[in-house]
Structures are given as C-alpha cells and as structure tokens.
C-alpha positions in Angstrom: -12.0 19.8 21.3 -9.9 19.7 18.3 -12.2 18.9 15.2 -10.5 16.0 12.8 -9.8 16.4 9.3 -12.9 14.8 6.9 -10.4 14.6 4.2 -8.3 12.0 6.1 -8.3 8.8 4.4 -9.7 6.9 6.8 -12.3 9.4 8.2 -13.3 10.2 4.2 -13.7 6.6 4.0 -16.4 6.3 6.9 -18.2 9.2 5.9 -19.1 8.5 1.9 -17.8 5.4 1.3 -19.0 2.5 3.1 -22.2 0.6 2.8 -24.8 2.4 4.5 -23.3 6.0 3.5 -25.0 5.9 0.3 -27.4 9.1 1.5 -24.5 11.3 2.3 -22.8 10.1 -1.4 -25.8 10.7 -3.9 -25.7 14.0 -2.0 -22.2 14.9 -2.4 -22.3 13.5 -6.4 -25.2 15.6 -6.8 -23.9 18.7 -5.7 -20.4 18.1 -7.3 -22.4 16.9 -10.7 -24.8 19.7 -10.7 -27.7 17.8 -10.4 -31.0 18.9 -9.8 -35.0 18.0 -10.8 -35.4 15.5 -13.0 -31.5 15.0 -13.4 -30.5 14.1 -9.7 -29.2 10.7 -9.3 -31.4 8.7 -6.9 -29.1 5.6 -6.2 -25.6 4.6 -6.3 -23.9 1.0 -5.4 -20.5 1.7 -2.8 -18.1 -0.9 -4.2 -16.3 -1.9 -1.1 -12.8 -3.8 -2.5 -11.1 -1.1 -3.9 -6.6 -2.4 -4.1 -6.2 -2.5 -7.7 -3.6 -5.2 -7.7 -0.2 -4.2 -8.7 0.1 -5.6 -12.2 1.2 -2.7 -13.9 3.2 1.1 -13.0 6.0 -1.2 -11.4 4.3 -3.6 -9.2 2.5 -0.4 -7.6 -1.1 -1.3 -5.6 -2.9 1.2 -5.9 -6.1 1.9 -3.2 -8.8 3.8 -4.5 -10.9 6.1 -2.2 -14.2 5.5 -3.0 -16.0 3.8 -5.7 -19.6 3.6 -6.9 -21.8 2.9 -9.3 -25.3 4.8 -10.4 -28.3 3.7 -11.2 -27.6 4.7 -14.7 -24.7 2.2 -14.1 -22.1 4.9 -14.0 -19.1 4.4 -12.6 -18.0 7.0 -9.8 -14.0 7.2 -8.4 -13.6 9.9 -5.5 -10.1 10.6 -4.8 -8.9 13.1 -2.0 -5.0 13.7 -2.5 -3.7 16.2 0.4 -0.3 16.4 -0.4 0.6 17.3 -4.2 3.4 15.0 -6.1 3.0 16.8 -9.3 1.7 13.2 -10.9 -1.9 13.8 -10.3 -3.3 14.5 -13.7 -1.6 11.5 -15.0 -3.0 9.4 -11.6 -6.2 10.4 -11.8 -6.4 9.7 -15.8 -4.6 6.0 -14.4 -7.6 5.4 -12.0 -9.9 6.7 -14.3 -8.9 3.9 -17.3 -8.6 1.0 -14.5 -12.5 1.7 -13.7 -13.1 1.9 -17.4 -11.9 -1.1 -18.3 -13.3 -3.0 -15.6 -16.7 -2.4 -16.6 -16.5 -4.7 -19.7 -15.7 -8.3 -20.3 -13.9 -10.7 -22.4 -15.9 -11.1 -25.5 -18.3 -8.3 -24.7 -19.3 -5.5 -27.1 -18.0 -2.1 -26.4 -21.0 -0.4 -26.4 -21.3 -2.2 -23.1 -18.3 0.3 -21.5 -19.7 2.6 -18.7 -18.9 5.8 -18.4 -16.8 6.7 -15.9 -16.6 10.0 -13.7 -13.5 10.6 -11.5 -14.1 13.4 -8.6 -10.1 14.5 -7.3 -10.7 16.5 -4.5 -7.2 18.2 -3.9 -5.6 20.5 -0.9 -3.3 22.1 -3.3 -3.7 24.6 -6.5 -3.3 21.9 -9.5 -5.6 23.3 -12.2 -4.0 27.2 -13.5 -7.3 28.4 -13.8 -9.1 31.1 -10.9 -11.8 27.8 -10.4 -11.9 25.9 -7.4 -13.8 22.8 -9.7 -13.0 22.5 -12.8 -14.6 19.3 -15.6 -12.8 18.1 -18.2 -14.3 15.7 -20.8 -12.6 14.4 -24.3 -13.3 17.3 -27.2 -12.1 18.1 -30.2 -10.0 20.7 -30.5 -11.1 23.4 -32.9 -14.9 22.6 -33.3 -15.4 22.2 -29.4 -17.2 18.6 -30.3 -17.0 16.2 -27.6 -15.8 12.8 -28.4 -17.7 10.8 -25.8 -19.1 11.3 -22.4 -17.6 8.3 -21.4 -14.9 10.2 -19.7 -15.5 12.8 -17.1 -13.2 14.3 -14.6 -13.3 16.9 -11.8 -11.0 18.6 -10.1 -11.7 20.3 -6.7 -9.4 22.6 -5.3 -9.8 23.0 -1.4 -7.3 25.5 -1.5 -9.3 27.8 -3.9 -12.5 27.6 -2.4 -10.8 28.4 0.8 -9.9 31.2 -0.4 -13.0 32.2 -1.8 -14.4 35.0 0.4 -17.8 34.4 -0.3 -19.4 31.4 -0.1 -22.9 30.4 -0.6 -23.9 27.4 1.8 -27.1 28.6 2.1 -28.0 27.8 -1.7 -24.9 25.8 -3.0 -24.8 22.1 -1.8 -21.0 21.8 -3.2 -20.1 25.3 -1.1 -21.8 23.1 1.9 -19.9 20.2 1.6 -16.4 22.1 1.0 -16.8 24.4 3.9 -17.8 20.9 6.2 -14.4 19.6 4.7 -13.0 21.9 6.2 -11.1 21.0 9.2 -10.4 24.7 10.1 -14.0 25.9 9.6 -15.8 27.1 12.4 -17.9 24.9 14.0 -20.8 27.6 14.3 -20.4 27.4 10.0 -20.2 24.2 10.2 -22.6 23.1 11.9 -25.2 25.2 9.5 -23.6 22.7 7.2 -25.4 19.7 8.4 
C-alpha cells in the first residue's frame, strides 16, 4: 500500500493541527525549538480559523497551516510549502507580521505584542547555506545584538535533510519527525519513528 504524503495540506492539517493534536504539536515545536528540561513547552492553544481575509496583497486570502499559541502566550505559524515560487521569504515574513499584529488591540500598549515564531517547512533548497533548518531573528549588523525576540523564523529544508546520509532518529526528535515526513521513507524507519 502506497503510504500518503504527511506534508499534504490536508493530511498536515489532521495530524498537528486540529483540536486534540495538541500532544503530537508540543512535540514537534519542541524538537524544531530545541527544547529540552526546564525549557520545553508544556501547552499550546490550536487556533482553528486560520483565512486571513483578503484585505491587503490584491484581494489575496491567504490560509494559514497551523496556528498556535503557548503557554507563554507565543504565537506559533507552521507553514509547509511543496512547491517553490521564489516569494517565500517575503510570504513567510507576510504571515509572520499578520500573526503579530493580531495579538494586540486598539488602544493597547505595545509591550502587550507576542512574540511570534514562524516554522516553513519546505520541499525545495531556499536557504544557500549546507543546513537543512536554519533561525533567523532581527540583529544588528556589526555587533551581532539582537533587536528583539519578538521575531523568530525557521526554515526547514526537506530536501537537505533528505539528503543527509546520516541521521540520528534515535536521539534527535526533529531527525524523527523529518524522516516520518517522509513520504518515501521506509516504513521499517518509519515506523521506529513512532
């Protein structure tokens, strides 16, 4: 039997992002966020109505994949983009400021902004760097000071960590959840996975 992709929209969708699914996410963020002991994330929200409306970028709607948000009330945006259009640095940064924005009121202080983490998980090379995940934050450009955490963004190239001829699933969590992406993965590999 032919094993179906997990980065199809709709089978993405049923596996991290609906209510209920919020086991499988904290693991995911936690292995994609490096977190570990005291750091781990132990809760996140799935925000279920995700169509940003198509005010703006020429009457576009946009859907978002998945969205959640942490207990430390951060906001998390998971896009998987199989097919590369050569817009997706300024799309993600898009999605990224629509989540932003939306965690703040009229009238409301700043300091009331979340911070907001976008996850792209790609099936093309995008980043031209040897890296299959790759962070990028706000810094400043000579002394290497960052701005604010308020913006964090990964990149995840399936294409790279296909390529990788060793991987560690046995004591990586992201190197377990990229090789169960993986449509064309075993199923003896993947199902040490699981």
């Amino acid at each position: 039997m032919k094993r179906l992709n997990p980065l199809n929209d709709y089978i993405f969708q049923k596996l991290l992002g609906e209510k209920g699914d919020e086991e499988q996410l904290l693991s995911f963020l936690n292995a994609v966020l490096k977190r570990t002991g005291r750091d781990t994330l132990i809760s996140a929200e799935i925000i279920e109505s995700k169509v940003l409306t198509a005010e703006i970028i020429g009457d576009k709607a946009s859907i978002l994949d998945i969205i959640a948000v942490t207990d430390d009330n951060t906001r998390v945006n998971i896009e998987v983009q199989l097919r590369n259009y050569g817009n997706m640095d300024r799309r993600s940064l898009f999605y990224w400021s629509r989540e932003y924005a939306r965690g703040i009121s009229a009238g409301d202080d700043y300091a009331l902004l979340p911070n907001v983490i976008a996850i792209n998980i790609v099936n093309f090379d995008f980043i031209p760097l040897d890296d299959f995940h790759t962070t990028f934050h706000l810094w400043e450009d000579r002394h290497r000071h960052m701005l604010t955490e308020a913006l964090e963004m990964h990149f995840i190239e399936v294409t790279k960590f296909s390529r990788l001829t060793e991987k560690d699933i046995e004591n990586d969590a992201l190197h377990r959840w990229l090789t169960y992406f993986d449509k064309s993965a075993p199923q003896k590999l993947v199902n040490k996975t699981s």
